[in-house]
N, C-alpha and C positions, 0 to 999 in steps of 0.2 A: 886157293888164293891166286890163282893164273888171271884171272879177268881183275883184280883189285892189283896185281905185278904190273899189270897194260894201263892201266889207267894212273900208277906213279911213274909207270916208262913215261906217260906222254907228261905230264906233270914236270920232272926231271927235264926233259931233253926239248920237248917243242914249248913249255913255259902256260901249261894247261893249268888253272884255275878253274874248281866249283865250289865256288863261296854259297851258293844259293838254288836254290831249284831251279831259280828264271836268272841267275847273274853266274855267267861265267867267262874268263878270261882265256887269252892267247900271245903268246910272242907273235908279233909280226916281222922279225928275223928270222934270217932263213935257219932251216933246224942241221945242225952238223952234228953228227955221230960217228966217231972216230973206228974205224974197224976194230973188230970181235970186241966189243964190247958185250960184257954178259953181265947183268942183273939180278941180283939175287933178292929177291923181298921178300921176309918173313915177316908179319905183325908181331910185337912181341905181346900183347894181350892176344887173350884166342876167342873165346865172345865178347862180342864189341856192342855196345846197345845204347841207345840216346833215348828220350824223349822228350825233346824243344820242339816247338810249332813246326819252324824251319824245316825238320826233319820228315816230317808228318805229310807236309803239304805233298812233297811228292817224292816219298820217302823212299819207292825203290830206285830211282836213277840217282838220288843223291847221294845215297848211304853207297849204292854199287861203288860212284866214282869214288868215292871220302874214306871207303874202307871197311864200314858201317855194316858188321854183319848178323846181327840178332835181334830178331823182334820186328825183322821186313820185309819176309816172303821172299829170301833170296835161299835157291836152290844150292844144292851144295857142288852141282855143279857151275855156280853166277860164284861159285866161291863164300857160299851163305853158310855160316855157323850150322852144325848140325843138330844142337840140341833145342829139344821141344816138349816145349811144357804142357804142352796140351790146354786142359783150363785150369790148369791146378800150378798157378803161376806164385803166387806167398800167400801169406795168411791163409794158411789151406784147415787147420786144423777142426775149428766148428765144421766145416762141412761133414769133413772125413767123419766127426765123430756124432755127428745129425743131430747139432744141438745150435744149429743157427739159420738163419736166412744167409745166402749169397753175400760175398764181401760185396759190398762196402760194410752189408750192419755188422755189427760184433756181437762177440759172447766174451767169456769169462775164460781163459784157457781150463780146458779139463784138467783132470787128475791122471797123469800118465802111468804111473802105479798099480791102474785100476783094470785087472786083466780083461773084463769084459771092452772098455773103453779100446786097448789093442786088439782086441778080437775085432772090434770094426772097423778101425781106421785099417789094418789086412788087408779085411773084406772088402774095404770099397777101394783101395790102393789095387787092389787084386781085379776088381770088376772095371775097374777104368782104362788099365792095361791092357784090359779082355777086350774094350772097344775101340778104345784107340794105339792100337799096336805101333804107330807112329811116335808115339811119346818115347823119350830115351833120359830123360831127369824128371823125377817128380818132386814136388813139393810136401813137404809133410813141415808144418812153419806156422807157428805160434798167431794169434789173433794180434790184430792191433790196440789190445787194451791191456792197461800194466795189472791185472787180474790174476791170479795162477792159484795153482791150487798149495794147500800148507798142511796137507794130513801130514799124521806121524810118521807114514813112508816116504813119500816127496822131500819132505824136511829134513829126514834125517840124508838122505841122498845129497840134497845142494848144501848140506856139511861136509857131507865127506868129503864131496867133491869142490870145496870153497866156492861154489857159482850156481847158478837156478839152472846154468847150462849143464851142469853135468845129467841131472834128469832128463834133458832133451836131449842128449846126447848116448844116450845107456837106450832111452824110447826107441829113437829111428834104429841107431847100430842094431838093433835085436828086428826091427821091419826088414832091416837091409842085407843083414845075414839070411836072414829067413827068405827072401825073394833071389839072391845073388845066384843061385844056382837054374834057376829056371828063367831070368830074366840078366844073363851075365856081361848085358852090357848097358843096363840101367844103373842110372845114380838117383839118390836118395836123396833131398837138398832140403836145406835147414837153416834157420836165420841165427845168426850172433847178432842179438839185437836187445837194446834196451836193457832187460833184467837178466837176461842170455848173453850179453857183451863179451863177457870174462871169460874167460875158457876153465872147462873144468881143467883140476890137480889131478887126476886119476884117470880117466876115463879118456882114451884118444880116438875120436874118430877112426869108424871100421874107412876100408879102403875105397869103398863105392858109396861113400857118404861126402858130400858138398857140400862147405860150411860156407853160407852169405854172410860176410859182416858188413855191419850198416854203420855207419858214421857219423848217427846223428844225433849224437851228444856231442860233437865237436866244435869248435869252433870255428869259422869259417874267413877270416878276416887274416888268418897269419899259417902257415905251412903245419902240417902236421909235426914236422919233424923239429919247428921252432922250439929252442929248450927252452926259451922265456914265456911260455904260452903253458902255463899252469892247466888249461881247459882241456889240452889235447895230450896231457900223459896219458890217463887212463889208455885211451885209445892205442898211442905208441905203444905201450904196454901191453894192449890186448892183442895187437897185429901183430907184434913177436912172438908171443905164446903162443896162438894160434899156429902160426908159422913152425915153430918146432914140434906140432902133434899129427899136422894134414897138411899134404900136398894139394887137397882141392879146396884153396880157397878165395870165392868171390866179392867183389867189393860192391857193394851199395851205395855210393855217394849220392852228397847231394849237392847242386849246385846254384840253385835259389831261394829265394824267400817265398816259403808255401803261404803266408799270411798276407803279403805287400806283393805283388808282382812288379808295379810299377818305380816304386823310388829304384835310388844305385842301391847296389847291391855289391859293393866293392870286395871280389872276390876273383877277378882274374890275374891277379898277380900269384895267388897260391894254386892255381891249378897245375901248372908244370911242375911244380917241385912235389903236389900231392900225388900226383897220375907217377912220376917215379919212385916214390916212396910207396906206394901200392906194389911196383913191378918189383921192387928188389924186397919184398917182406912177401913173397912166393904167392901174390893173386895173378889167377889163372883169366878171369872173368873181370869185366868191367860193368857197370851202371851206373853214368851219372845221369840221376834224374834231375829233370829241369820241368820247365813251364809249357806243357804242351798242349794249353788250353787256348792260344792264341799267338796271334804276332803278338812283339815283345812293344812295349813303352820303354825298355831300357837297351841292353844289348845284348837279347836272347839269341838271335840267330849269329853275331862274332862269337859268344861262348859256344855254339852248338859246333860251330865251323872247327874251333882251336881244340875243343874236347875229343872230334873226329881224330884230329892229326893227335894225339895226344896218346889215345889208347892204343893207334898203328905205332907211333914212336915217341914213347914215354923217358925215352935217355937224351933227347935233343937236347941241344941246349942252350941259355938262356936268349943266348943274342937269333938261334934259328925261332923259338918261340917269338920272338917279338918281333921278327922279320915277319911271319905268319900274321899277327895281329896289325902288323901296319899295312899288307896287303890287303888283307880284310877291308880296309878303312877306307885305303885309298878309292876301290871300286865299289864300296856300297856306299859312302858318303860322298865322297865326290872330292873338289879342290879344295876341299875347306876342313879335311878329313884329319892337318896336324892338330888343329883346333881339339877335336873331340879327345885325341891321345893324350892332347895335355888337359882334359878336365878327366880322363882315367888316370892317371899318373896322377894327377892331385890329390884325387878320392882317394888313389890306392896307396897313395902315403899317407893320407890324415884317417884312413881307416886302421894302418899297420900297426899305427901308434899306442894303438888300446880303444876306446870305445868307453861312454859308460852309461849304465843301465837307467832309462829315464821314466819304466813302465810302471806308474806310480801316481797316486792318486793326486799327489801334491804336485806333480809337473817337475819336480825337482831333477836335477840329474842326476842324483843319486849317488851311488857307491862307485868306485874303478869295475868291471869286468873285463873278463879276457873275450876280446872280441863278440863276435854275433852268430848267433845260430840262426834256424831255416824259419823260424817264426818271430824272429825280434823286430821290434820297432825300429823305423827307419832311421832315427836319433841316436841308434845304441852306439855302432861303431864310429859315427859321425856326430858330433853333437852341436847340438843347435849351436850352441857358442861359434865351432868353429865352423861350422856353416856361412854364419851369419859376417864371420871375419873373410872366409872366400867371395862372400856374394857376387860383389861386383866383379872379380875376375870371371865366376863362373858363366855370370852374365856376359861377359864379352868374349870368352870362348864360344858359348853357344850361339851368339849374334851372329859368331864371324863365321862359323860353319856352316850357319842358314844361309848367308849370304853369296857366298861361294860355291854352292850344293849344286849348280845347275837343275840338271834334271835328275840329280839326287834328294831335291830338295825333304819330298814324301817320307824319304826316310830320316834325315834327320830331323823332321819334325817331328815323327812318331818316338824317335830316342829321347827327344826333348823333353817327352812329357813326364820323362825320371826329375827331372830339375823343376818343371813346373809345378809337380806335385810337392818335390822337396820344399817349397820357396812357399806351398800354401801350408804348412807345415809351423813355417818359420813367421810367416803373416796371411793369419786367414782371411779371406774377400771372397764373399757368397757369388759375387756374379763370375770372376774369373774361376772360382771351381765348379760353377753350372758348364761353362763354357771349356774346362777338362773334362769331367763327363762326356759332354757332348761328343766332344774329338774324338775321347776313347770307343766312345762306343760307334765312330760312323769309321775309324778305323780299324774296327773289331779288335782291339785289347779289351783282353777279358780286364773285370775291375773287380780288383780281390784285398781291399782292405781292413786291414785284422781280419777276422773274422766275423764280418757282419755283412758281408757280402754287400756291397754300398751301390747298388745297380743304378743305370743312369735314370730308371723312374721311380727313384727309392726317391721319400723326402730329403729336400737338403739338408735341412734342420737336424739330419740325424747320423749326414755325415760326419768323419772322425774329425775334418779338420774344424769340426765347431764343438761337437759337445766334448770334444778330448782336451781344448785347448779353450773353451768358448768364443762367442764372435767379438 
């Protein structure tokens, strides 16, 4: 971590900012350094990993400076995490056990009971080693489909052990014992995920076993540790337990909307208090994934910038967190950058509020939920109502950003089009959502609405803001 120690010396002392691959700042005072001054920088996460566009674009000089050490071809002498996955990065299991095509397609998870089924995932665990002797964590990680196997052996196991995890966890421990001696500085890695969340009652992870828990039942709108947020016990719940059976374990987070890229996504208020509630519930490893399919229409590259600082130093606090966010602002938006904080601040209180679920045939807004997960409708945590009561401020905050932008303008128009998509939402017009299309696509934001993939030479007709709402 010597070259990421030099890069928050210069940060610290000469007033170094890299907000962006192509945007970075400096004090133009002169730099005083008081003698023997000595610095000590530990990150207190140990793999640090992003994936937002931002990061991507030129992703070794950024992540070097920001901290950023996994998943970017930094050596471990650039201070580069040393663990590597080789290709056997999650959802590893169909392959290992040659009952699928290459992730992305899925299968069914196997029967892990089934000795012949360990006899090959071994083999091919054993044969990938043999090729790429660089690998030092593998993955042996459940398929992405809620599938699994229910024989009378399996069955009677995630009884015993009250969770589907204890099966996958008895599986790898028995791979991991069996390799530990001939491979005694490999780890084993394994997802608490979905039907695996829960940690087994019995069975505690062997020593060279890394357990990833994933987050993504959460809700994402209010802090994990919020005791009013009914959605995110389980999870509390599960990172404790966890926590008392293994010392290796990974967090998966997530920190956008996999179905909507473009509306807000009012979730940076809970990233600070979640990135510490990770660190002191003993995750070793970080992941928030994000949007790494393009520049952002919302504020992909400030989440990617504040996530960086976030996993180096997850105990800041609240007022250095937002000290961070306003510098952000100020250099990527321009003079007109209070503006845009106070339509985050707004979102980020009308979303904290609750949310409620409006994904329904009747357009109704339905029932209360607790906040929004990574697939919700843009109405869930926001709801049209109160949308429709900010309007006109929201409109004059974004006026007055555009107008002030100088030669920031580029970006806050491209942020803008979180509100312009919100507002065609609120009131559809075929010619002004031709004309967001357009932008998005000659600004390259990818366009990922719900799931129907709404491309810019898709018919209009078939956009969401008309047959979900009609015109």
């Amino acid at each position: 971590d010597v070259l990421f120690g030099v890069y928050k010396f210069l940060e610290k002392y000469a007033g170094f900012r890299y907000f962006t691959h192509n945007l970075e700042t400096f004090t133009e005072d002169d730099v005083v350094i008081t003698d023997g001054v000595l610095m000590n920088y530990v990150p207190v996460i140990g793999p640090r990993r992003l994936t937002w566009h931002s990061v991507y674009h030129d992703s070794y000089f950024w992540c070097l400076k920001n901290g950023v050490n996994f998943g970017v071809g930094l050596s471990a002498e650039q201070g580069g995490q040393s663990l590597n996955y080789g290709d056997w990065f999650v959802h590893t299991i169909g392959e290992l056990t040659e009952t699928t095509y290459p992730y992305p397609d899925y299968c069914s998870n196997p029967c892990l009971t089934d000795p012949e089924i360990y006899a090959t995932v071994l083999a091919n665990v054993r044969a990938e080693l043999k090729k790429n002797p660089s690998i030092n964590i593998f993955s042996i990680s459940q398929t992405d489909v809620e599938m699994w196997c229910k024989c009378p052996n399996c069955s009677k196991i995630a009884e015993e052990e009250g969770s589907y995890s204890g099966v996958w966890i008895r599986f790898v421990n028995k791979i991991a014992e069996e390799l530990e001696d001939e491979y005694p500085d490999i780890l084993i890695d394994t997802l608490a995920y979905k039907h695996t969340q829960q940690p087994p009652k019995i069975t505690k992870p062997h020593k060279n076993v890394c357990v990833r828990l994933c987050s993504i039942t959460c809700c994402f709108t209010h802090p994990i540790d919020d005791p009013n947020c009914s959605k995110n016990k389980t999870f509390r719940d599960d990172i404790i337990a966890w926590g008392k059976i293994s010392d290796n374990i990974h967090i998966w987070d997530y920190t956008t909307n996999f179905a909507y890229y473009i509306p807000t996504y009012a979730n940076l208020h809970v990233l600070q208090a979640n990135m510490q509630y990770f660190a002191e519930h003993n995750a070793r490893g970080m992941f928030p994934q994000g949007n790494r399919n393009g520049p952002s229409g919302e504020f992909g590259e400030l989440r990617a910038y504040l996530l960086a600082k976030l996993m180096c130093d997850p105990y800041m606090s609240r007022e250095e967190y937002s000290n961070h966010m306003n510098e952000f602002l100020k250099a990527y938006y321009g003079a007109g950058w209070v503006y845009i904080r106070l339509f985050i601040d707004k979102t980020t209180e009308l979303a904290a509020n609750g949310g409620f679920n409006i994904n329904k045939a009747d357009e109704s807004e339905g029932s209360p939920v607790c906040g929004q997960g990574i697939y919700g409708h843009p109405l869930t945590a926001i709801t049209r109502g109160e949308y429709l009561e900010n309007e006109a401020l929201f409109d004059e905050l974004w006026a007055n950003a555009l107008s002030l932008a100088g030669d920031k303008a580029e970006h806050v128009e491209r942020s803008m089009m979180q509100w312009r998509l919100t507002k065609l939402y609120l009131h559809p017009d075929a010619e002004k959502a031709q004309k967001l299309i357009d932008d998005a696509k000659a600004a390259g934001v990818v366009w990922k609405e719900g799931q129907f993939n709404v491309l810019p030479e898709s018919d209009l007709s078939r956009s969401p803001f008309f047959w979900k709402y009609g015109k």
